[in-house]
C-alpha positions, 0 to 999 in steps of 0.5 A, a space after each residue: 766178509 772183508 779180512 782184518 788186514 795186520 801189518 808186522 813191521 820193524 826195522 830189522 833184527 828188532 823181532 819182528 820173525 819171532 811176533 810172526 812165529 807167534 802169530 803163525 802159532 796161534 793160527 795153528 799154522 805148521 811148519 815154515 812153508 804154511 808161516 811163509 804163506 800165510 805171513 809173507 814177508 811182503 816185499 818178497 812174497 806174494 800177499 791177498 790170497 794168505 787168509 787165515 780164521 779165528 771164528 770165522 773172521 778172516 785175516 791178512 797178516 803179513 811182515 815187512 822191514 818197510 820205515 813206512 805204511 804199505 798200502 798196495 802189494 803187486 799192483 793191488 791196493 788196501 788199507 791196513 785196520 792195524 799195525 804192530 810195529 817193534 822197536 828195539 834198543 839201537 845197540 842191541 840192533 847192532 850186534 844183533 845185525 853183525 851176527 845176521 851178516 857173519 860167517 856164523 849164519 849168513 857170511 854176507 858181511 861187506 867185510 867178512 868176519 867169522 863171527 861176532 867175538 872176531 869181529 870185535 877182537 880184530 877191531 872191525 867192529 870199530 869200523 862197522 860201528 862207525 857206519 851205524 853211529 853216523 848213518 844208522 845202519 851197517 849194510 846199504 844193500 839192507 832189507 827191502 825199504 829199511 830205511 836208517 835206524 833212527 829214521 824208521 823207528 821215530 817215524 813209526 813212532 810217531 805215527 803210532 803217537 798221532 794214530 787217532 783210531 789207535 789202529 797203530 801200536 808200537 811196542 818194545 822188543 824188551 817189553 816183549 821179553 818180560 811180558 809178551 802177552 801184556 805188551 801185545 795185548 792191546 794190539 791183539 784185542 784190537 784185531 778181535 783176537 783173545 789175550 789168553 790164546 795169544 798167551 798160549 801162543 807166545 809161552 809155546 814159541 818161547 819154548 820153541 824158539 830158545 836161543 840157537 847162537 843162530 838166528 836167535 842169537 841170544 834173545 836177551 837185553 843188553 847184548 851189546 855190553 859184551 862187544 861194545 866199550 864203554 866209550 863207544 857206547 856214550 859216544 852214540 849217546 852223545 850223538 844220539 840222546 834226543 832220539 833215544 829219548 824219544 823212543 824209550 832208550 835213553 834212561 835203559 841205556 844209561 842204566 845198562 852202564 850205570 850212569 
């Protein structure tokens, strides 16, 4: 019988390791090494023999960071039935990211700095925010494919708008937040997989996966309030408010600050 093939995409820190945990979860898949398998990270790890069942059905999932469509892996070919793609608000990205790279989890920052409230008290965060305003992203060496910010996420987008099958969802990590199930529910019914397990799933990972200062830094909305003034935060506007629009962010923004 021919796998279901699911592509997780995102540009990165926008949640696309806490979907893949959900999937791994309904799967009933235990511990890191079984989630790294059977949902690999597709530009690093090997992908075609990662089948996982649901009443007999088989599957393919994998994740990747790509600003495009993956169609073959390793010299093999094959087409994706359906991608979920998460966006999340570019300034919640940011400081997400800064934290990715800090001394507090990977210290791989291109300028080091120990942590977030360093790096925003020592005025570095001007820098590297800067670098994200202008070309949408604050470390070149990145994730295989990323892309920019904007470029990824309004391609991806776009693509999901114009998807004729509707085999391409793109959903909101905020959404995720306030209803995981509602928000990935179409996408989930469209693989052939059960809302209610994928409730089950996401209520345990939610449990799971709370909030560590880590890799899940803070899992909230509006992050970025705490490290960014008020002029950085209408200068990306400014720059940045006919993309935001069209990806959903402009009217959460402008109400974080109460414009």
């Amino acid at each position: 019988m021919k796998p279901t093939i699911v592509g997780i995409y995102s540009y990165p820190k926008s949640g696309n390791t806490w979907v893949r945990q959900v999937v791994g979860n309904f799967f009933k898949l235990r511990g890191y090494e079984a989630l790294r398998v059977s949902v690999p990270d597709i530009a690093v790890e090997p992908f075609g023999d990662n089948i996982v069942q649901h009443e007999n059905q088989p599957y393919l999932f994998y994740k990747s960071h790509s600003w495009y469509e993956i169609t073959q892996s390793r010299g093999h070919s094959f087409e994706n039935d359906v991608i979920i793609h998460i966006r999340r608000n570019p300034l919640d990205v940011f400081v997400s990211h800064l934290n990715y790279l800090s001394g507090n989890l990977h210290d791989a920052a291109p300028v080091k700095f120990k942590d977030v409230d360093d790096c925003t008290k020592s005025g570095l965060i001007d820098h590297y925010f800067g670098a994200f305003l202008t070309l949408g992203q604050i470390d070149p060496r990145g994730f295989g494919g990323q892309g920019t910010y904007f470029g990824s996420n309004l391609w991806w987008t776009t693509q999901a708008n114009e998807s004729q099958q509707k085999r391409i969802f793109s959903v909101r990590y905020e959404d995720l937040l306030e209803d995981f199930t509602a928000t990935l529910g179409p996408a989930w019914t469209a693989c052939g997989l059960p809302e209610n397990r994928l409730k089950i799933s996401a209520d345990t990972i939610k449990q799971r996966i709370q909030p560590d200062g880590k890799f899940y830094w803070k899992m909230q909305r509006g992050n970025y309030l705490e490290y960014l003034d008020r002029n950085k935060i209408e200068d990306f506007v400014k720059y940045h408010r006919d993309e935001l629009a069209r990806l959903d962010y402009l009217d959460m923004i402008l109400e974080d600050i109460g414009t």
